[in-house]
C-alpha positions in Angstrom: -11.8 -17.6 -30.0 -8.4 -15.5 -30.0 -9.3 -11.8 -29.9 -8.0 -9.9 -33.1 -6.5 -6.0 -32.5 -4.5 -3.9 -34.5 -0.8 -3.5 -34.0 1.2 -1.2 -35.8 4.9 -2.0 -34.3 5.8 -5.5 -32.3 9.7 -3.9 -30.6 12.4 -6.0 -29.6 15.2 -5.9 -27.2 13.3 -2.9 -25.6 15.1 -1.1 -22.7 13.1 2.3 -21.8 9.7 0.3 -21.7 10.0 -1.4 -17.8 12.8 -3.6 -16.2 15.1 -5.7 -18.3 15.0 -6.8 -21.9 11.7 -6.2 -23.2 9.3 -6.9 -26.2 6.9 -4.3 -26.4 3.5 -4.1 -28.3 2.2 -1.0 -30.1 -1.3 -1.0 -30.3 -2.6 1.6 -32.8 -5.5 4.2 -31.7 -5.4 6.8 -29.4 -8.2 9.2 -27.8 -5.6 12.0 -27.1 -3.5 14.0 -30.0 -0.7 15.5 -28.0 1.2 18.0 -30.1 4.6 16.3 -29.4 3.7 12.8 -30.0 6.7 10.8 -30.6 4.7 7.8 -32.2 2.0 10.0 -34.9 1.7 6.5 -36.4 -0.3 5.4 -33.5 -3.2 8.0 -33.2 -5.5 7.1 -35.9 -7.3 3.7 -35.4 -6.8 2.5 -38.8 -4.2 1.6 -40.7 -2.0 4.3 -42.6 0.8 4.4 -44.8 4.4 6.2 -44.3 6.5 7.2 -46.8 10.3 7.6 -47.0 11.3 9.6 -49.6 15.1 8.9 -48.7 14.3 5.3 -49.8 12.6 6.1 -53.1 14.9 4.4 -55.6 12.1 6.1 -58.4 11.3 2.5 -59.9 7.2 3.6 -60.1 6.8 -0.2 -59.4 4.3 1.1 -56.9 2.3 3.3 -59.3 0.4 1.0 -60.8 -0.5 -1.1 -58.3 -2.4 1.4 -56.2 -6.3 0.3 -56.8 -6.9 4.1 -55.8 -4.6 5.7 -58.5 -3.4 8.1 -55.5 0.6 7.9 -56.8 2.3 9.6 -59.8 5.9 9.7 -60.9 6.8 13.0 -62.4 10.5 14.4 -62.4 9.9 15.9 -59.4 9.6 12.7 -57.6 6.9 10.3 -56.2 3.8 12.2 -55.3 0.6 10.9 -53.2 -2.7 12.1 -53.3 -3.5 11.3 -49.2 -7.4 12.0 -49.7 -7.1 8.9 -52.1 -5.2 6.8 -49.9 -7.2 4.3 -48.4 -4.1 2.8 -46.7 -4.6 -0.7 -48.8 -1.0 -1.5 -48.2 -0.4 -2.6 -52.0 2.6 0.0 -52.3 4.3 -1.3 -49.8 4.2 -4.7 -50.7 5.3 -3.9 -54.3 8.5 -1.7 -53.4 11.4 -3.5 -53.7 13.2 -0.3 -51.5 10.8 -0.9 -48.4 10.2 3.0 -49.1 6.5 2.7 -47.8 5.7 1.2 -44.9 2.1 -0.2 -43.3 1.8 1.4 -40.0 -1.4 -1.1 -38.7 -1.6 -4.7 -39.2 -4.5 -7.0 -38.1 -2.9 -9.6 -35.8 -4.9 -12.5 -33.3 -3.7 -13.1 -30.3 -2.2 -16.0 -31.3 0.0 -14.4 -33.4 1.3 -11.8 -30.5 1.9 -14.3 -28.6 4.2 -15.9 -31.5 6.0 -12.8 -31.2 6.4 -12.4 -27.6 7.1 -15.9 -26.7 10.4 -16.1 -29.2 12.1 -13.5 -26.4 11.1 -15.6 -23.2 15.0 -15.9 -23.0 16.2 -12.9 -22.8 13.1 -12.3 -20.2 14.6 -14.9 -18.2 18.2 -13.6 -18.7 17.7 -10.3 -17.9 14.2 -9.9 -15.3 12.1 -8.4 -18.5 9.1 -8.7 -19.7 6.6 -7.6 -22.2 5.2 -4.2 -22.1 2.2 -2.7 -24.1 1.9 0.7 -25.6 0.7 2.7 -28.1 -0.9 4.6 -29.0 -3.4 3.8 -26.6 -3.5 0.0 -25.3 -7.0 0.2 -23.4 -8.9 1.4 -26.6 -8.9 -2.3 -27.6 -9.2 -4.0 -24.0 -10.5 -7.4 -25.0 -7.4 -8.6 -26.6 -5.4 -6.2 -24.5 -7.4 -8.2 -21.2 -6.2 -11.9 -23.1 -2.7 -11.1 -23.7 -2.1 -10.0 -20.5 -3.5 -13.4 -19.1 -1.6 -15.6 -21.1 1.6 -13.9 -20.2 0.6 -14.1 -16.5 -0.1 -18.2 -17.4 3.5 -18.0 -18.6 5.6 -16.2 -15.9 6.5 -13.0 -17.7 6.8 -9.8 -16.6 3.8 -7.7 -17.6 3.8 -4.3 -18.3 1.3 -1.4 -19.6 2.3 2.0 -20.9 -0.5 4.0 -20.7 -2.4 7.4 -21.6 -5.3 6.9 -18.2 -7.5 7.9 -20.5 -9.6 5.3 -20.6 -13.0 3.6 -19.2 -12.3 3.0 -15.5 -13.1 -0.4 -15.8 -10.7 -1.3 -18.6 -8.3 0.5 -16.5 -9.0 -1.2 -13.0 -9.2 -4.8 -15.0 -5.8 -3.9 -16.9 -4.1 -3.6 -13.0 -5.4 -6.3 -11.5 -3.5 -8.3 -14.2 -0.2 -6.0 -14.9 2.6 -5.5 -12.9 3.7 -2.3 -13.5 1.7 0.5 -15.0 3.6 3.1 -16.8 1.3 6.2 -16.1 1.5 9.1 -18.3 0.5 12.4 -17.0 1.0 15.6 -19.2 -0.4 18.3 -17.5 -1.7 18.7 -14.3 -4.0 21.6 -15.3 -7.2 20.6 -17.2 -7.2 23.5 -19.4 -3.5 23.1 -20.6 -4.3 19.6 -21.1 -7.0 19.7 -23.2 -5.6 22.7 -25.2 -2.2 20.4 -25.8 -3.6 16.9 -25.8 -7.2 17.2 -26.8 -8.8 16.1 -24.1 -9.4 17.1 -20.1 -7.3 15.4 -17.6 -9.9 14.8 -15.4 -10.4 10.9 -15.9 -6.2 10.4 -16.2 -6.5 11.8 -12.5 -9.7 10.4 -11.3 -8.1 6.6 -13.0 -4.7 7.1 -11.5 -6.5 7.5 -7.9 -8.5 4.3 -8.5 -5.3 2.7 -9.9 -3.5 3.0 -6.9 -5.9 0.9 -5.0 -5.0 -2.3 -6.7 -2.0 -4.2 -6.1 0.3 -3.1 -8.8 3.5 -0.8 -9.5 2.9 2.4 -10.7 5.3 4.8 -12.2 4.1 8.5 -13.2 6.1 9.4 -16.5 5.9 13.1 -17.3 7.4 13.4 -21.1 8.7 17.4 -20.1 7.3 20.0 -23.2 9.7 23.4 -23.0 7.0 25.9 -22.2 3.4 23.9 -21.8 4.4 21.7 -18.4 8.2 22.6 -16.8 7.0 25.6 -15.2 7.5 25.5 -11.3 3.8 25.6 -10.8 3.3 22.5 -12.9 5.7 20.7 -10.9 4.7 21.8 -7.5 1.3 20.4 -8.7 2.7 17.2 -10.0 4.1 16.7 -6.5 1.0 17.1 -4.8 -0.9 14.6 -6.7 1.7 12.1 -6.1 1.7 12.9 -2.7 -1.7 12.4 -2.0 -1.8 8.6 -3.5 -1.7 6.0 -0.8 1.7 5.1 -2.2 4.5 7.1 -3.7 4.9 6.3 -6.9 8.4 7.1 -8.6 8.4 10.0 -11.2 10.0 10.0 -14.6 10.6 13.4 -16.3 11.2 12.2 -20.0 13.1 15.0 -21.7 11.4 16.2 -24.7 13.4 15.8 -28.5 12.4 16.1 -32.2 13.5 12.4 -33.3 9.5 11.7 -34.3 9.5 14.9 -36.4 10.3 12.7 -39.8 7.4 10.5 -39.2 5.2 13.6 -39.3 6.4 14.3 -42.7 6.3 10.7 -43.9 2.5 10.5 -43.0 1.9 13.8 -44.8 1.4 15.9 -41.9 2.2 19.2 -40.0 4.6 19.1 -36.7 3.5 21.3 -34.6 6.4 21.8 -32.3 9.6 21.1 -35.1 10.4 24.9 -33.9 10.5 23.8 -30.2 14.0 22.8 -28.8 15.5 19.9 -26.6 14.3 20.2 -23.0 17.8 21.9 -21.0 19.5 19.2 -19.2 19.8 21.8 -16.3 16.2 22.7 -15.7 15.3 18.8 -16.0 17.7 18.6 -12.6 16.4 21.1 -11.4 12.3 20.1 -11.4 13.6 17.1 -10.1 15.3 18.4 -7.4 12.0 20.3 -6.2 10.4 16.7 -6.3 13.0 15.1 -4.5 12.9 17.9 -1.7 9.4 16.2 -0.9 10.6 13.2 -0.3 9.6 11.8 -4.1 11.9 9.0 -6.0 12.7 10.8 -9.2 14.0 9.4 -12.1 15.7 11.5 -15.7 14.7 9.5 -18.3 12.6 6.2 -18.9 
């Protein structure tokens, strides 16, 4: 039978995700909370429900419909009682303003592959391929494991964005069937990492080390936090770990922004960093200069 996971984003006409035109896979679930986390809609491993206030047309279609009763119209606006919320999706289906949106959706393999198969086109066009993200991908590994077979049946391009935080297996069976892994590392000290992210970076670095041994691409993205990881000790350590794999892998130093900040708000909750400001273009030369000085392939960017 077709493994089942839960997807809370299917994007197409991805560039930042791997080579080419891309369609990439969101899978929702992730072991790590990273302050800065661009897609908040992805951590829990259930489903949740976004709201857009800028959308609210203030019809109270959805009020009623809510098994719960966790919405109220007042003439203040909408308001919604989260501890009620069992993330049912009924709202969203009733608003005619698409003002709530179902971030987690129940989907078979099958019916990724639907999805992924109406781009092979543009794959062909263009040297893409499908990538899968998060969240965390290898959190659900068994329909992670078939998708990434029957793409490899089909030709495509396969790529997987991930965390390294995962069982080494999961991780060893995801390369010998990818591509390209896109290999996140936050911090290269364990106690910065945990306080940031949640969770030691022990495994990431342990995994990455296995990783290497398989014959696959890797590429080391550092998303670059203004004062947790573009101090010059962080990158002289950075360097050092890529240094030691048996192959070089490229570096990307993806500049931190606010865009995500909204999303925070939409699921009702804090962001931590909206105080922190866009990573300095400079600097970002700069740290990659220091890279490239050890004979490292450094990318700005995804």
């Amino acid at each position: 039978m077709t493994k089942i996971g839960l997807i809370f984003d299917i994007k197409k006409f991805s560039l930042h995700d791997g080579p080419g035109i891309r369609t990439t896979v969101f899978f929702k679930g992730c072991p790590l909370h990273c302050l800065w986390c661009h897609n908040p809609e992805g951590i829990k491993t259930g489903p949740e429900i976004l709201f857009n206030p800028g959308r609210c047309i203030a019809c109270s279609q959805c009020v009623p419909v809510c098994p719960r009763k966790a919405l109220t119209l007042s003439d203040g606006g909408l308001d919604q009682d989260h501890k009620k919320c069992t993330a049912c999706g009924a709202c969203a289906e009733a608003c005619p303003a698409e003002a709530w949106e179902l971030a987690g959706k129940r989907m078979t393999a099958d019916q990724v592959m639907e999805a992924i198969e109406q781009d092979i086109p543009f794959y062909r066009q263009s040297g893409g391929g499908v990538t899968f993200s998060g969240g965390e991908p290898l959190m659900q590994p068994e329909i992670l494991l078939e998708l990434l077979d029957r793409c490899g049946k089909l030709g495509l391009h396969r790529a997987v964005d991930t965390s390294g935080y995962a069982e080494t297996e999961a991780l060893l069976e995801t390369a010998r069937r990818a591509e390209l892994l896109l290999y996140d590392i936050k911090h290269t000290d364990p106690g910065k990492h945990l306080e940031y992210t949640g969770v030691s970076n022990q495994l990431v670095l342990d995994n990455l080390a296995l990783a290497t041994r398989e014959n696959i691409e890797i590429k080391i993205r550092v998303p670059v936090i203004p004062g947790f990881n573009d101090d010059s000790g962080n990158i002289r350590r950075l360097g050092d770990i890529a240094l030691a794999l048996p192959r070089h892998p490229e570096i990307s130093l993806l500049p931190y922004h606010s865009a995500a900040g909204h999303k925070y708000l939409q699921l009702g909750r804090d962001y931590a960093l909206r105080q922190t400001k866009p990573q300095d273009r400079k600097k970002l030369e700069t740290m990659a200069r220091e890279l490239e000085g050890r004979g490292l392939l450094v990318k700005i960017g995804g």
